[in-house]
N, C-alpha and C positions, 0 to 999 in steps of 0.2 A: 353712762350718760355724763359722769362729771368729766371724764376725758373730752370726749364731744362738745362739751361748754368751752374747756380749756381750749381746745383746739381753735373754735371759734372767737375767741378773745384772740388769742396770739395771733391768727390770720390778720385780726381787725388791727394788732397793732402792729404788726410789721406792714400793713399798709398805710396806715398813718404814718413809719418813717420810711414808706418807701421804697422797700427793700428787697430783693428778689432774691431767690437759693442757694446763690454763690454768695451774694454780700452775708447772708443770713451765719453761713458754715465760716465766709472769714471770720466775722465778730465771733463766731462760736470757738472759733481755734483759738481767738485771743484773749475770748476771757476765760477759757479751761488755763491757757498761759500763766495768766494771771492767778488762778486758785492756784498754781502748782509754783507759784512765786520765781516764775521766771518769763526774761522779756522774748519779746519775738521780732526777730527781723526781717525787713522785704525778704530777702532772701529765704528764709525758713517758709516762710506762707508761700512763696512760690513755686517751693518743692510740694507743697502739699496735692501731690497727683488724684489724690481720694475726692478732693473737692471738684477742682477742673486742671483747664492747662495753667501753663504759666503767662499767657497772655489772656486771657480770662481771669484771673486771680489779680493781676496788674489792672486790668479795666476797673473792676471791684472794689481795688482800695481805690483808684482813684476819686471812682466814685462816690465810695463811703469819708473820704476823707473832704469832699464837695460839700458833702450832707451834714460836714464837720462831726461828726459819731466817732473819726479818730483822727490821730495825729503823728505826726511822723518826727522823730527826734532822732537829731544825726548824733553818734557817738564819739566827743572831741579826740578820742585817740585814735579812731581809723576813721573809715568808710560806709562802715556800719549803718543803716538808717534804721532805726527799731520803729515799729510801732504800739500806740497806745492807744487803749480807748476812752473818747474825752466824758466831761459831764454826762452830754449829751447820749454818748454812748452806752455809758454806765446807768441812765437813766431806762433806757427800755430794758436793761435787765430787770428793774428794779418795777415794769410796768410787767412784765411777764410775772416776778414772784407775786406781784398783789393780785395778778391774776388765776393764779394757780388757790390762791385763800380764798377766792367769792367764790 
């Protein structure tokens, strides 16, 4: 039954930001990124085949980055554009772990 709670709190708060399956697995790709202390670039999350295509994965950030949850930083030596996740981003992480304590 505490899965089932759980489950029910994370539904409610990814629709509080809004968020549908694809946007759900990019943020998820970018903060496993992040634990493993390394950046990610459009390019890397758009190979990501396991989530969607590459024009679906492109829709996704654009829109997660709408909903400002991330942010896109060009790298002054190339072309690079990595992204990051903002406050706001890092903030429903931080709604799912207090979710997972009640």
């Amino acid at each position: 039954m505490a899965y089932i709670k759980y489950l029910k709190r994370e539904t409610a708060i990814n629709e509080s930001y809004s968020l549908d399956s694809t946007q759900i697995q990019v943020l998820n790709a970018l903060v496993f990124a992040m634990s493993e202390k390394r950046a990610s670039s459009v390019g890397e999350l758009l190979l990501l085949s396991e989530i969607a295509s590459p024009a679906t994965i492109h829709a996704a950030l654009k829109k997660l980055a709408a909903k400002e949850l991330i942010t896109h930083k060009k790298n002054s030596e190339s072309r690079i554009k990595h992204v990051e996740l903002t406050e706001a981003g890092l903030q429903r992480y931080n709604d799912l772990a207090k979710a997972m304590l009640n």
